[in-house]
N, C-alpha and C positions, 0 to 999 in steps of 0.2 A: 383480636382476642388478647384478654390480659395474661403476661406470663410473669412469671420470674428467678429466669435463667439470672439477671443481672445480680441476683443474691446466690442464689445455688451456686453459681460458679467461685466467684472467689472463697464460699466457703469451703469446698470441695478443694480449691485450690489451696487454700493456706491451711486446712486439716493434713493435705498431703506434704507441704511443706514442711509443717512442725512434726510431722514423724519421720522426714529426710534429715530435717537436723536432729533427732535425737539416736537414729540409728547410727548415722555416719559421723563417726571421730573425728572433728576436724581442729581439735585444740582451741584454742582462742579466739578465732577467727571462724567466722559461721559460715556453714559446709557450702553453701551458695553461694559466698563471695568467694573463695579459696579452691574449691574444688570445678573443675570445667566440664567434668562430666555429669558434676550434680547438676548445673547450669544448665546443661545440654538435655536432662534428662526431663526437670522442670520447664523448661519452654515446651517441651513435647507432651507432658502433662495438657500445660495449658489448651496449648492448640485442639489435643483430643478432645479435655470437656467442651471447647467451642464446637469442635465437630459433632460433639454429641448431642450440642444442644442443637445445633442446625439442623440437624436431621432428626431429632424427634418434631423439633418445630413445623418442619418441611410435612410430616407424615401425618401430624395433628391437620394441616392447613390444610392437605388432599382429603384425609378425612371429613373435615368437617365441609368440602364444598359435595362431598355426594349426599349429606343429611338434607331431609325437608325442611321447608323454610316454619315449621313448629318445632321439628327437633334442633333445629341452630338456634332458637330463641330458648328453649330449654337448655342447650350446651351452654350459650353465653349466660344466663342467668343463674348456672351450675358454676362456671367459672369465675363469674363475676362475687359470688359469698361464699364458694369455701378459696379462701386466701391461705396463705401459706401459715398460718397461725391453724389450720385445721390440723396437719399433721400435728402440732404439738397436743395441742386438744385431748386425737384421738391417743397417741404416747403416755398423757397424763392418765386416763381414763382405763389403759388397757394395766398401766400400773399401780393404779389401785385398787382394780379388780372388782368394783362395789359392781352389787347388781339395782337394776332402778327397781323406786316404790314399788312398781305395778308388776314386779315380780317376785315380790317380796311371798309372796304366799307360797311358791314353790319350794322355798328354803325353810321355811318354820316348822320347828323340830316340835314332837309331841305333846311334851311336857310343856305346864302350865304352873307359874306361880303365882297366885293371887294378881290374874290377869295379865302378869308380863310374859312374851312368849320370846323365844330365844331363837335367831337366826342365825342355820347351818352357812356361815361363811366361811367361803376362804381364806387363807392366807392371803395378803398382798402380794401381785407377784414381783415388787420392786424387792421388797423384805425374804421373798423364797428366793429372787437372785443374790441376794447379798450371802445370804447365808451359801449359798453353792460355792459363791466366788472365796469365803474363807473355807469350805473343804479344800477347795481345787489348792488353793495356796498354804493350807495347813498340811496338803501332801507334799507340794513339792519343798515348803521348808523339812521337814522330815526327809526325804530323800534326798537332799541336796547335806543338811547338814549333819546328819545323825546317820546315814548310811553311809552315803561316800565320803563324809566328812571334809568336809568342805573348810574352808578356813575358820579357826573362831574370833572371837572380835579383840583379842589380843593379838594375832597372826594380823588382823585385819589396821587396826592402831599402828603394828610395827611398819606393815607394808606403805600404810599412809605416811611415816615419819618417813622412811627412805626416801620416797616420793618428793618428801617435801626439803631433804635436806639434798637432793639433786638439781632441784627447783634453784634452792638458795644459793647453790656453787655455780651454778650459769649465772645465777642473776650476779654474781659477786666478780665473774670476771668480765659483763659487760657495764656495772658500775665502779667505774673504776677509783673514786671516790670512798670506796671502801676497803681500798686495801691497808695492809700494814705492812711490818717486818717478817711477818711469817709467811704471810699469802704471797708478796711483794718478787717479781721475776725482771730478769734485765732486759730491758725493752731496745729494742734495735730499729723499731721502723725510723725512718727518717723525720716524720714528723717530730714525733718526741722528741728524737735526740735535740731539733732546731729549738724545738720551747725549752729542755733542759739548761740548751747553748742559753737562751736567750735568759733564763734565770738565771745560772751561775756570772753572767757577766753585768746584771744587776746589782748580784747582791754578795759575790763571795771573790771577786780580783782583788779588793784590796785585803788579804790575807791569803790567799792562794796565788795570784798573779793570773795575766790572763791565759799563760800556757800553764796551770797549773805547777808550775815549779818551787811554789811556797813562798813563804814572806813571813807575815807574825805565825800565818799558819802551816801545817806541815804541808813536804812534797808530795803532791797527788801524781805521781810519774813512777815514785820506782815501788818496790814490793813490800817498803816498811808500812806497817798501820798500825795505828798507837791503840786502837777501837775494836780493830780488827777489818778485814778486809773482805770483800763480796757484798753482791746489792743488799743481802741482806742487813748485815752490820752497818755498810757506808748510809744507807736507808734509816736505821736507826740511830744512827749519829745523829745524820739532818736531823731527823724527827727531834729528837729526847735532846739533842746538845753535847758536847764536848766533856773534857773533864771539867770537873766543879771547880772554881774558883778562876779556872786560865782556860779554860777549853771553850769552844764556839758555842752561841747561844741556840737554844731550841728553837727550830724553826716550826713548830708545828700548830704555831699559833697564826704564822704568817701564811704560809705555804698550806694548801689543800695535798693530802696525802697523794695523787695522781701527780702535784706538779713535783713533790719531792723524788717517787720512784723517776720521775722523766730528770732532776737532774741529779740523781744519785748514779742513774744509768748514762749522761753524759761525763759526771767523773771518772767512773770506770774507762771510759775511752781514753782517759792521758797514760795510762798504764803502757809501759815503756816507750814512749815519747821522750823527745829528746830537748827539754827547758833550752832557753838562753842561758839562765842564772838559778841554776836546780840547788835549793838546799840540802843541807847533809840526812841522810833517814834519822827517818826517829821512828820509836815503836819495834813489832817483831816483824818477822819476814811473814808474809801470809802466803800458801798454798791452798787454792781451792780446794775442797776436801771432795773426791772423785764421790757421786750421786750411787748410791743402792739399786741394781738391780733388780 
């Protein structure tokens, strides 16, 4: 006997899936990759509609062995032309409601115009659900918006710009790439400090020295800073350059904004270290200014 469980089921299956991921919140990642209960709950899915089809299969096949050998040549031949393209058929047919020719005389309303006569039809009933479906939802906007008063789409714009400017502040401090002087914090993991290490003794010993103790340029060791002092300030040294005309060139054509915080955050470590050959301060005394509550 022809069936076709082999369609019904994954459609049944993937109808249930697509309304698993639209219920269940799973962010970025789609509720069945991410989620193990949805996984768990999906394999159990499946396995049912297999059950269900085994066993309506199973119930059909004991059926069909108590039929006579005419009504099995009738079931198979029943089976065999209406295909699964009948329910659409009958779907289409029930939704637009027409009635056939040969019933037509039952609906023909009295009245006669110069031979044309007019049949009492119905609505479509595809067009009578549409229109139910905008009652049902012209009430629940009204109660939702207009009674309880529910957010309006300025409430709605702001909520989505918070959203988005939350979004923006994670994404900004896991590209690191985008910081500056303002965003820019003193980074302490070990890695960076090594890549800091390993910039400043590329590019800045022969004016600093390699203990920072200074040379053409000032002492990185004691509390004078001619710029100003903290990752922030030291950060936009690198960045922007020295003073005009004698001061350090801007590095921010060389250096990506992540490798300057990594070694702006290794200068700060020479901070009272003790030079071979430390030059005299230059600049003012800097005190980190204690952080707001």
């Amino acid at each position: 006997m022809k069936n076709n469980w082999w369609i019904k089921i994954p459609v049944a299956f993937f109808l249930i899936l697509g309304l698993t991921e639209y219920f269940v919140d799973s962010g970025e990642m789609p509720a069945f990759l991410s989620n193990k209960m949805v996984q768990a709950f999906l394999v159990f899915v499946l396995l049912l509609l297999i059950a269900i089809a085994l066993i309506i299969n199973a119930i059909e096949n004991v059926m069909y062995q108590t039929l006579s050998e005419e009504a099995k040549e009738r079931y198979l031949l029943s089976k065999n032309t209406q295909w699964q393209w009948q329910w659409g058929k009958k779907t289409y047919k029930k939704l637009l409601g027409s009635r056939p020719i040969e019933e037509e005389s039952e609906i023909i309303l009295d009245h006669n115009y110069d031979g044309i006569q007019e049949l009492d039809n119905n609505l479509p009933p595809w067009w009578v659900y549409m229109f139910y479906a905008t009652i049902v939802f012209g009430i629940i906007y009204l109660v939702r918006f207009h009674i309880f008063n529910d957010y309006d789409q300025e409430e709605e714009f702001l909520t989505e710009m918070s959203m988005a400017a939350k979004e923006v502040e994670e994404y900004k401090k896991n590209a690191k790439d985008l910081v500056d002087a303002n965003t820019v914090t003193l980074l302490t993991d070990a890695s960076d400090l090594s890549a800091g290490k390993a910039i400043f003794e590329s590019n800045c010993i022969a004016c600093h020295m390699t203990d920072g103790g200074g040379g053409i340029g000032p002492n990185l060791t004691d509390r004078h800073w001619i710029l100003g002092g903290g990752i922030k300030n030291v950060f936009n040294t690198i960045s922007e350059g020295g003073r005009d005309g004698k001061g350090m060139i801007a590095w921010k054509q060389t250096l990506k904004p992540a490798e300057i915080a990594q070694v702006a955050s290794y200068v700060l470590g020479f901070q009272g270290t003790a030079p071979a050959n430390p030059k005299d301060p230059e600049g003012d005394i800097w005190d980190e200014p204690e952080s707001a509550e």
